[in-house]
Backbone as a printed PyTorch tensor [residue, N CA C, xyz], in Angstrom:
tensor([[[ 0.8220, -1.1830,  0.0000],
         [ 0.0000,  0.0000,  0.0000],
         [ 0.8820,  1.2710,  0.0000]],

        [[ 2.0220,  1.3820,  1.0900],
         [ 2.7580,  2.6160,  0.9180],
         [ 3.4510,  2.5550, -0.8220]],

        [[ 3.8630,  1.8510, -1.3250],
         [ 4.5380,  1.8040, -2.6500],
         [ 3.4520,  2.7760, -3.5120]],

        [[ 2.2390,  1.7800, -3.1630],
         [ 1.5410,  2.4160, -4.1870],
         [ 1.0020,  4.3850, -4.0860]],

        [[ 0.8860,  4.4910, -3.0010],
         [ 0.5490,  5.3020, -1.9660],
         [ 1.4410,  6.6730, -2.9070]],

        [[ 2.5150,  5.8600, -2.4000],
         [ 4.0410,  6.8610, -2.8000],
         [ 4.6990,  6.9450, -4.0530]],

        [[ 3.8420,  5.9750, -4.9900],
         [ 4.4320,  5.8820, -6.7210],
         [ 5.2360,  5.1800, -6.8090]],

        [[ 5.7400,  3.9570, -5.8570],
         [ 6.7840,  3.1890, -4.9660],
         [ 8.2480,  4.3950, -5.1330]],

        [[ 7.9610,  5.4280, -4.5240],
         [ 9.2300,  6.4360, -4.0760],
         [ 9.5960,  5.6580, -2.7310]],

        [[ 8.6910,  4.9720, -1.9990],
         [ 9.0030,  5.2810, -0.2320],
         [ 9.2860,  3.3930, -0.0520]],

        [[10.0110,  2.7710,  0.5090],
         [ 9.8030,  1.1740,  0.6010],
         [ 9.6860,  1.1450,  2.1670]],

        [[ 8.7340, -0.0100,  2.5560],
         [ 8.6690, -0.3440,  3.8830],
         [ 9.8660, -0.2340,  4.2250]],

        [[10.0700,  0.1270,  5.8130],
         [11.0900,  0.0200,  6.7260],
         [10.5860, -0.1910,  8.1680]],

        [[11.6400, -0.2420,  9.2520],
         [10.9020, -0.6320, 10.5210],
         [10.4150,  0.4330, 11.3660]],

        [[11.3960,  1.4280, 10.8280],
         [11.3020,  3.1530, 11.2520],
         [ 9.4220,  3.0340, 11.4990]],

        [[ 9.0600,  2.8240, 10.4410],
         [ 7.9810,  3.3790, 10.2600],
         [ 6.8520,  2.7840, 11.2590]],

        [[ 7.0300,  1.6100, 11.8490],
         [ 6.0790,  0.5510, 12.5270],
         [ 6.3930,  1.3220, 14.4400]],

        [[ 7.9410,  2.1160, 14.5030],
         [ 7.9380,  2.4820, 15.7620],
         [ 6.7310,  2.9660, 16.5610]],

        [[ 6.1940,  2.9570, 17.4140],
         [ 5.0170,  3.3280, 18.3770],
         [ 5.5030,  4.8520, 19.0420]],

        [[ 4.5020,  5.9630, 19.1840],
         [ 4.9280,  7.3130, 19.8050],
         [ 4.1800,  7.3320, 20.4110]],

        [[ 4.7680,  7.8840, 21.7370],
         [ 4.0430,  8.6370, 22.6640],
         [ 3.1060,  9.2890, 22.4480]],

        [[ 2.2510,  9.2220, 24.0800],
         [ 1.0710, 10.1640, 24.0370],
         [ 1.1840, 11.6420, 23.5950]],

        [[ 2.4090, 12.1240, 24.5310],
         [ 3.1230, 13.0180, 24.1220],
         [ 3.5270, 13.5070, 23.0470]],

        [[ 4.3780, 12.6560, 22.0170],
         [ 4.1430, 12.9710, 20.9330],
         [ 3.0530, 13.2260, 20.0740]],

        [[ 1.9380, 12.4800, 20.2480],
         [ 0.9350, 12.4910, 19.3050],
         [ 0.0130, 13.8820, 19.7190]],

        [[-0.1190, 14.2340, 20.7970],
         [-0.4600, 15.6020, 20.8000],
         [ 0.3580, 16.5980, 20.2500]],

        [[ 1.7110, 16.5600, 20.4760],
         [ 2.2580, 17.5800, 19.9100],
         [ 2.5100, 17.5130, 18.2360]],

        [[ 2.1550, 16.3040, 17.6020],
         [ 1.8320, 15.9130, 16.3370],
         [ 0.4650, 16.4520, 15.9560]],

        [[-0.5670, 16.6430, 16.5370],
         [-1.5500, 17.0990, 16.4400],
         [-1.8930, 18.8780, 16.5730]],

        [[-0.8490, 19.2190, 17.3390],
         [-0.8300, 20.7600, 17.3590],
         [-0.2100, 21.0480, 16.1910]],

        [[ 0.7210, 20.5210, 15.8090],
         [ 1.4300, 20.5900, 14.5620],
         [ 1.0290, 21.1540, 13.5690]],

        [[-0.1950, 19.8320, 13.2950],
         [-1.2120, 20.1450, 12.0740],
         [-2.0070, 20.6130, 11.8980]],

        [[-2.5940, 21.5000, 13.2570],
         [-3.4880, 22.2800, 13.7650],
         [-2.8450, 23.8170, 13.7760]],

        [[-1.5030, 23.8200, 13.9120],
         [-1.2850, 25.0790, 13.6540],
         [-0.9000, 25.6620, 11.9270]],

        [[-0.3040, 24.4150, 11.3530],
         [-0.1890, 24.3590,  9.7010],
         [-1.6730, 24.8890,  9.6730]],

        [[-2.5760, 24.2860,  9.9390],
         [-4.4300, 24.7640,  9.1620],
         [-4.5830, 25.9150,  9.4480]],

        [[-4.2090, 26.6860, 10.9080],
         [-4.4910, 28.1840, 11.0240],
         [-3.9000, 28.7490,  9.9530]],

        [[-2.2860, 28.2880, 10.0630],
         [-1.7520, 29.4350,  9.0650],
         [-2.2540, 29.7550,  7.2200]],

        [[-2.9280, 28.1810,  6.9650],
         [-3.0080, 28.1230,  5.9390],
         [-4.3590, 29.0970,  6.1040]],

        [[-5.0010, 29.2000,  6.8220],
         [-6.2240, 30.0780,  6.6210],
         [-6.2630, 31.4210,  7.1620]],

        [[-5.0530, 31.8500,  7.2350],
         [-4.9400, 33.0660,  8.0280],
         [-5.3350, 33.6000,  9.0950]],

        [[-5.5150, 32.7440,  9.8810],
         [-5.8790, 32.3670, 11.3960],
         [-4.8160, 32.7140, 11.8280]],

        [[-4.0760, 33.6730, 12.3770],
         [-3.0480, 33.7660, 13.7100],
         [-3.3750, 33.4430, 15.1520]],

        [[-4.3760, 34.0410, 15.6060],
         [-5.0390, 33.5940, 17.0470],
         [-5.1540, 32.0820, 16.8200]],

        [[-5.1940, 31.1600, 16.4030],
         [-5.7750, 30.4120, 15.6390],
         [-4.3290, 29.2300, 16.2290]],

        [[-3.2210, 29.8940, 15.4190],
         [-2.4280, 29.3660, 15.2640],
         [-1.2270, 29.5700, 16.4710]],

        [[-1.9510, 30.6840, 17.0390],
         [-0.7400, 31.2600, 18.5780],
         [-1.3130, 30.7550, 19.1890]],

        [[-2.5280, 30.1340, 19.5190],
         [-3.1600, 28.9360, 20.2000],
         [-2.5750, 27.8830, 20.2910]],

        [[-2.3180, 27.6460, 18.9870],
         [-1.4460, 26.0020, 18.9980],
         [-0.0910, 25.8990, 19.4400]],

        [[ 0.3640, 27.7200, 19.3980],
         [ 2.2970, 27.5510, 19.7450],
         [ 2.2770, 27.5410, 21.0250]],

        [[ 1.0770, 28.1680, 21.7240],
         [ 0.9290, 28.1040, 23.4290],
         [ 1.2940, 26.9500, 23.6790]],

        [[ 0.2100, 26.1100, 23.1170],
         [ 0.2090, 24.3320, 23.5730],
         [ 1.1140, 23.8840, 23.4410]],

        [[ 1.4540, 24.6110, 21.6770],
         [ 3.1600, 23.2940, 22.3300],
         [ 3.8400, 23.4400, 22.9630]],

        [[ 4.0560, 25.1290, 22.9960],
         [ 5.4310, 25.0540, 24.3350],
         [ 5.1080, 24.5230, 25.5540]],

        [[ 3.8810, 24.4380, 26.2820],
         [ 3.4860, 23.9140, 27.1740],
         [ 3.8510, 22.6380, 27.4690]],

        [[ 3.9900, 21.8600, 26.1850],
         [ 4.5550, 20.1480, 26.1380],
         [ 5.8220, 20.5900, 25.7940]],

        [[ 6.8610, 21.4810, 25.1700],
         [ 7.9860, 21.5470, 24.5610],
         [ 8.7150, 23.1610, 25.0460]],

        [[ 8.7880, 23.4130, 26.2400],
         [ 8.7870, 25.1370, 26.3210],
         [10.3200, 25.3160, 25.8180]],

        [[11.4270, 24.3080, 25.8700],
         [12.6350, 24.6340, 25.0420],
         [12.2760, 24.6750, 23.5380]],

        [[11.3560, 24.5220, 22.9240],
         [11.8240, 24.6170, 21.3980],
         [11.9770, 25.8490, 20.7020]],

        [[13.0610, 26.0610, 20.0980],
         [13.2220, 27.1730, 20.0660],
         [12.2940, 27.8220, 18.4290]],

        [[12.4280, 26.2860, 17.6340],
         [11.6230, 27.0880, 16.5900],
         [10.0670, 27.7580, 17.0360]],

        [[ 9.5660, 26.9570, 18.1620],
         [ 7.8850, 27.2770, 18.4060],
         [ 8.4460, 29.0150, 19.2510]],

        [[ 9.1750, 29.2540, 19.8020],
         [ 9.4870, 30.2710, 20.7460],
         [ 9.3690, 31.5430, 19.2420]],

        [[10.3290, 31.4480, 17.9630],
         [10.3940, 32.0510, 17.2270],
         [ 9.1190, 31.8240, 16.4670]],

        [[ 8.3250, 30.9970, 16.6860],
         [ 6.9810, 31.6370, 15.9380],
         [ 5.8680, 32.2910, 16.5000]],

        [[ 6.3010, 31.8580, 18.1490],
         [ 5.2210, 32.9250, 18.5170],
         [ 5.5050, 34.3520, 18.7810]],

        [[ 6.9090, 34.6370, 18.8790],
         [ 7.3590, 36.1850, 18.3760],
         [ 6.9160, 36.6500, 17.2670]],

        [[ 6.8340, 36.0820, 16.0380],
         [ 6.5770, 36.0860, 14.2480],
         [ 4.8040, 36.5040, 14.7160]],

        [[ 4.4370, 36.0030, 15.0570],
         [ 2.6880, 35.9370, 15.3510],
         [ 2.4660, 36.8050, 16.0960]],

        [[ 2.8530, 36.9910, 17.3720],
         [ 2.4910, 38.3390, 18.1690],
         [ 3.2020, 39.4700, 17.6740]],

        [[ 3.9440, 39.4200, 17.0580],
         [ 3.9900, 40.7150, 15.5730],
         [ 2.8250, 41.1050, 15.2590]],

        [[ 2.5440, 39.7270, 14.3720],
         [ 0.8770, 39.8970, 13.0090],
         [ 0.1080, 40.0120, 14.1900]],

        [[ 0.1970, 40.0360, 15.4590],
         [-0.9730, 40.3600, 15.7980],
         [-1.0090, 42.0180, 16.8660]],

        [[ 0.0930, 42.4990, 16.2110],
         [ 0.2070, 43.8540, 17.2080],
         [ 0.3740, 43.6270, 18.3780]],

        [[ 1.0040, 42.8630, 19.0910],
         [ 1.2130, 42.5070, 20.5070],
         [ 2.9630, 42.6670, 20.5620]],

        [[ 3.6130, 44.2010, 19.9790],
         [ 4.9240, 44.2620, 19.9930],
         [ 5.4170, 43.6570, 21.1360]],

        [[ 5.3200, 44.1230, 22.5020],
         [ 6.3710, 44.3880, 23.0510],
         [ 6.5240, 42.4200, 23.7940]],

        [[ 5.3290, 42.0110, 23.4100],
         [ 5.4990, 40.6520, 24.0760],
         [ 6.5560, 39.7170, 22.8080]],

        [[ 6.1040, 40.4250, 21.2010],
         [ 7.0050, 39.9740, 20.1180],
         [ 8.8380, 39.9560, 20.5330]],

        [[ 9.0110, 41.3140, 20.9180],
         [ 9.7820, 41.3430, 21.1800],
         [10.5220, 40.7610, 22.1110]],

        [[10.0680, 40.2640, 23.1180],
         [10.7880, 39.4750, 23.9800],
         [10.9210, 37.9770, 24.0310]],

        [[ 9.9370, 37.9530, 22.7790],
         [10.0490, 36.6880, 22.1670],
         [11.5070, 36.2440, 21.4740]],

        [[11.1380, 37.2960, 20.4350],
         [12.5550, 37.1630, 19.6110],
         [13.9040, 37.3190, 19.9520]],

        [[13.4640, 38.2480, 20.8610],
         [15.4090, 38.2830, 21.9770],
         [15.4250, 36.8840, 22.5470]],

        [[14.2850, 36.6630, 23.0600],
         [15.0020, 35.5080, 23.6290],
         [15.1700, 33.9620, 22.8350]],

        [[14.6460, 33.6030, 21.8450],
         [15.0010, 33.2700, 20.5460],
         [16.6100, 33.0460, 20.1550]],

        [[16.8070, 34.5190, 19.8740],
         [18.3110, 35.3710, 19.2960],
         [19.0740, 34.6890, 20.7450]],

        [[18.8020, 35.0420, 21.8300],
         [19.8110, 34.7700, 22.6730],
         [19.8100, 33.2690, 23.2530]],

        [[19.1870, 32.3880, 22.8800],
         [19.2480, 31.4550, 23.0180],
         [20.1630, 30.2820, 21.8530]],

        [[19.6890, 30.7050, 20.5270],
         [20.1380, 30.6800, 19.0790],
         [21.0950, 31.2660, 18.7090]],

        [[22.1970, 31.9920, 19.0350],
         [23.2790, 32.7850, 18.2750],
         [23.1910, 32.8400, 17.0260]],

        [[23.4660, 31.5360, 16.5010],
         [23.9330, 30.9650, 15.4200],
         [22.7980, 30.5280, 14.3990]],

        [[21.5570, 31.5260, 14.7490],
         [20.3360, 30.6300, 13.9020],
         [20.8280, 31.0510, 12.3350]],

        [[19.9500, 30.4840, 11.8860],
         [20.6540, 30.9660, 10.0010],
         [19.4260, 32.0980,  9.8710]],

        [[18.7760, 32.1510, 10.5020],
         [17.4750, 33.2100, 10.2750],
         [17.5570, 34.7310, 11.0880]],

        [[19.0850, 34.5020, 11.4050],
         [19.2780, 35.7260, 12.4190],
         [19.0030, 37.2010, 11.9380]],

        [[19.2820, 36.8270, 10.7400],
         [19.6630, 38.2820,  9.9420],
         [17.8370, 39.2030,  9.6030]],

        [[17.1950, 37.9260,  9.5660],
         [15.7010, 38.3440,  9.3750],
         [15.4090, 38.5710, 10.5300]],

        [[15.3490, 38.1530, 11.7710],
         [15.0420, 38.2310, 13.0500],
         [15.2010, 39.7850, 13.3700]],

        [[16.5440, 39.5030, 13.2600],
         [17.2650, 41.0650, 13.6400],
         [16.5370, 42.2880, 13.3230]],

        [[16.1030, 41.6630, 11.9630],
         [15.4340, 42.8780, 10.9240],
         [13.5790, 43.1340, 11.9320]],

        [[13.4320, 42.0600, 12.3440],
         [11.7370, 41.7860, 12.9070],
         [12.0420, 43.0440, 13.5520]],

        [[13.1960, 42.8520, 14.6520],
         [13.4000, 43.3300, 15.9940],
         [13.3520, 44.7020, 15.6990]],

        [[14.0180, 45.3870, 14.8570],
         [14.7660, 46.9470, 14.6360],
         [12.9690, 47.9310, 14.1030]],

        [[12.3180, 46.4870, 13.1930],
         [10.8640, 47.1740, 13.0500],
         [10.0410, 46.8560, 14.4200]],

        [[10.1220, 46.3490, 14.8110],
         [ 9.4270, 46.3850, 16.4050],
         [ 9.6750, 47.3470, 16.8180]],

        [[10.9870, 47.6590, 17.4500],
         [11.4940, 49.0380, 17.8430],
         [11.0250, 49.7470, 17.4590]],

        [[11.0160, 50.1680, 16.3990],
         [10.5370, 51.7120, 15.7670],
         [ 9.3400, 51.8960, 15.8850]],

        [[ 8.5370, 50.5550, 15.9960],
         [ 7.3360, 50.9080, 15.6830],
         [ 6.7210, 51.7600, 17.0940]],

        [[ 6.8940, 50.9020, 18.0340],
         [ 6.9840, 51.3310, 19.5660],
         [ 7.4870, 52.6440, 19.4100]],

        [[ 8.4790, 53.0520, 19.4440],
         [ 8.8770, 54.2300, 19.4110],
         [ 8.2570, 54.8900, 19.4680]],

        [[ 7.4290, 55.0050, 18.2050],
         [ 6.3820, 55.9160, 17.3410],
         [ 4.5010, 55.9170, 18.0330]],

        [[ 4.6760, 54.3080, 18.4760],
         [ 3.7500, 54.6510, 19.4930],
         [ 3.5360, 55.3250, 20.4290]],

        [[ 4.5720, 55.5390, 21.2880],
         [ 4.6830, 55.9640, 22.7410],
         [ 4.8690, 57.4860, 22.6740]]])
């Protein structure tokens, strides 16, 4: 069935028969629950789902950097911002630094201009 499934690209292996956690399977499920917000332009939607996961995962740093990215789109600077520093300072070395950086400097200003 996977052969056919897959155009036979994919061949059985044992990988695939492994059993996951409860744990996992919720956080497999936020997963795809936050993919559907984004695909529908749901942010609340989808900063819902990054809550949850960090709740099961509060080190991950990619979910940490998306809920900075999201409380952006959702005008919630100054909590964005302390998202993304702490992101950046956790990450040195992310390859996405240079965009980050860039989030951060428009956060700033924007605040600025608020206050």
């Amino acid at each position: 069935m996977l052969q056919e499934i897959s155009g036979g690209k994919l061949e059985m292996c044992d990988a695939y028969l492994h059993s996951i956690t409860k744990h996992d399977m919720i956080a497999r499920l936020l997963l795809n629950l936050k993919g559907a917000y984004l695909r529908a332009d749901d942010d609340r939607g989808a900063l819902a789902a990054v809550d949850r996961l960090l709740v099961l995962r509060p080190d991950d740093l990619d979910e940490v950097r998306d809920r900075g990215l999201l409380l952006y789109r959702l005008r919630r600077y100054g909590e964005a911002i302390e998202q993304l520093k702490g992101y950046l300072a956790a990450r040195p070395e992310a390859s996405d630094r240079e965009s980050i950086e860039t989030h951060l400097l428009n956060l700033r200003r924007l605040l600025s201009t608020l206050n």
